[in-house]
C-alpha positions in Angstrom: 2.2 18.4 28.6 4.7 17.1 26.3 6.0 14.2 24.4 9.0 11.9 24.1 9.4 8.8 22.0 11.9 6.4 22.9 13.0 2.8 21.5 14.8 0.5 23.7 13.8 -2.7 22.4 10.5 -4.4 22.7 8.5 -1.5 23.9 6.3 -4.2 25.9 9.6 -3.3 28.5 9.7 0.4 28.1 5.4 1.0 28.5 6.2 -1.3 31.7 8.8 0.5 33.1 7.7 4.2 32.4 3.9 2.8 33.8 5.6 3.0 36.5 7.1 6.5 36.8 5.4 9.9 38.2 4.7 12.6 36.1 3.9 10.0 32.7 0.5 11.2 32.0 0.2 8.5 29.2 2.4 5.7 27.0 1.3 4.7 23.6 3.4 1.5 22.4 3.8 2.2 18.6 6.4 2.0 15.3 8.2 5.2 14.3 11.2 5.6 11.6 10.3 3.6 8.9 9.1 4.0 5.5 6.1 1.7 5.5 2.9 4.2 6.3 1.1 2.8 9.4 3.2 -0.5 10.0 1.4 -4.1 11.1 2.8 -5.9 13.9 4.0 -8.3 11.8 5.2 -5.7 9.1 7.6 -4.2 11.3 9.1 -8.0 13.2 10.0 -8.3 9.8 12.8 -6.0 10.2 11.6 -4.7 6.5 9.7 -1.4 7.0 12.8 0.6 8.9 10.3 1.1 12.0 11.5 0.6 15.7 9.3 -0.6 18.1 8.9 2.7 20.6 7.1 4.1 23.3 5.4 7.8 22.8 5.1 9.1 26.3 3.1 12.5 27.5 4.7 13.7 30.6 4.0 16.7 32.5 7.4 18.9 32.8 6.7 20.1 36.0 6.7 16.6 37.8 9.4 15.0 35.4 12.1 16.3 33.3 12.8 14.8 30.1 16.1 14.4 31.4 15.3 12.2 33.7 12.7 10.1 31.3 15.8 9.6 29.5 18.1 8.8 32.5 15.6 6.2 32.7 16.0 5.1 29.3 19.6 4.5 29.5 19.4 2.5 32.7 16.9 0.0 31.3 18.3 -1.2 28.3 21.8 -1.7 26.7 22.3 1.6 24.6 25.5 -0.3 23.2 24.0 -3.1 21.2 22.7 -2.1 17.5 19.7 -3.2 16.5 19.5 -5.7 19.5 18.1 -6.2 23.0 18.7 -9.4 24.9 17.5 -12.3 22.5 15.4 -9.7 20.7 17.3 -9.0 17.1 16.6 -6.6 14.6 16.4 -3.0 13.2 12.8 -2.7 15.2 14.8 -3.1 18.2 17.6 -0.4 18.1 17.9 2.3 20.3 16.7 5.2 19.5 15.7 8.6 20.6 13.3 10.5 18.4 13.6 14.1 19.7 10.4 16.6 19.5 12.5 19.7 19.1 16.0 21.0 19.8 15.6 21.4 22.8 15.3 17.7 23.5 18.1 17.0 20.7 20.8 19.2 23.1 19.3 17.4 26.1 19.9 13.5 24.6 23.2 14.7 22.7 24.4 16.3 26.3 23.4 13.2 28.5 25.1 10.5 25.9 28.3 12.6 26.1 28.3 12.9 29.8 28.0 9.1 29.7 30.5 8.6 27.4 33.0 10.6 29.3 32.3 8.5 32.5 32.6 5.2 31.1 28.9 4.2 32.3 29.2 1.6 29.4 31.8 -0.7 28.2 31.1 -0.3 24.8 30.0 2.6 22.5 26.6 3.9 22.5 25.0 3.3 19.7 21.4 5.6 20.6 20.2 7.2 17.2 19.6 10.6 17.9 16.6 11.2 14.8 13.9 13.9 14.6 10.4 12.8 15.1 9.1 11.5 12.7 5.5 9.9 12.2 4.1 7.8 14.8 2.1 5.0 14.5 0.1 3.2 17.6 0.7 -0.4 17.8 -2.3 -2.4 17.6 -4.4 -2.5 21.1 -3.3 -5.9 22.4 0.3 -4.2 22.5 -0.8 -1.8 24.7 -0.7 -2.2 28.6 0.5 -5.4 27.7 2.9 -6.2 31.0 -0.3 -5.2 33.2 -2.9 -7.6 31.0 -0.1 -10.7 30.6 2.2 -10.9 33.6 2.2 -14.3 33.6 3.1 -14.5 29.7 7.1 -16.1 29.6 8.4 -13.2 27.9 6.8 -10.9 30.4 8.1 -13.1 33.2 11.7 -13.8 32.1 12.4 -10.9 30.0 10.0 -7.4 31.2 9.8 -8.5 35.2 13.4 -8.9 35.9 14.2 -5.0 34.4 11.1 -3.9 36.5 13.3 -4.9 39.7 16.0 -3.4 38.4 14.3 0.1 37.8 12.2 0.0 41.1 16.2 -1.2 42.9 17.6 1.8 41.0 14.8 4.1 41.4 13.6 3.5 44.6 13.4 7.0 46.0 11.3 8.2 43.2 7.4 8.7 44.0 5.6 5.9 41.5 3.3 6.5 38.7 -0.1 5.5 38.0 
């Protein structure tokens, strides 16, 4: 197994989308990237401790390449916007890719280029490319939060409508768990 920990916004969004995707043995929602050792909740919506909201996934290599987790990534939230998503504003919400080892570094570096040089986006991407650094797990009512609060507004209007858009985009793909 291995790991890859990606902010894209609230990470309520990315847990939900990834949930949904073969080969993600596991997603911890979490803060990584700040200075503040292990971040509250209402710490880090502060915008004051440095920490983005992320998702730390396990995926098994054999079913999913961590090309295609990050293919993902960039096709569910706006790599162009710093330190916003949507209505959601803030250093906690940058995008960000926090790469486990080189390996992953000349992966992310290669795919942003290669989307770049096509134009995929209108705007520059602004994706930090950062080492991993320490990761802290979100308190548990942030985790499997889309599954436990569909009904929620936020999970209606904002984490449902990208859902249709990944399952549209990805729809040959054999689901997750």
């Amino acid at each position: 197994m291995e790991h890859a920990t990606l902010g894209g916004g609230c990470f309520w969004c990315l847990e939900a989308v990834y949930q949904q995707v073969e080969g993600i043995a596991g997603i911890v929602s979490g803060y990584a990237g700040g200075q503040v050792p292990d971040p509250a909740y209402q710490q880090v919506c502060g915008g004051r401790t440095g920490h983005a909201e992320v998702v730390r996934l396990e995926f098994d290599p054999a079913r999913i390449s961590y090309r295609e987790i990050l293919e993902i990534f960039f096709s569910i939230h706006d790599p162009t916007t710093p330190d916003r998503q949507g209505n959601d504003a803030g250093p906690q919400y940058r995008s960000v890719i926090f790469y486990q080892d080189e390996d992953q570094r000349r992966t992310a570096a290669a795919l942003i280029s290669e989307l770049t040089a096509a134009g995929v986006f209108r705007d520059p991407i602004v994706t930090e490319l950062l080492p991993a650094p320490v990761f802290y797990a979100a308190e548990d009512y942030h985790q499997n939060y889309f599954r436990q609060h569909p009904e929620q507004p936020y999970c209606a209007y904002v984490i449902a409508p990208k859902l249709a858009k990944f399952r549209k985009k990805f729809s040959g793909r054999p689901a997750g768990a």
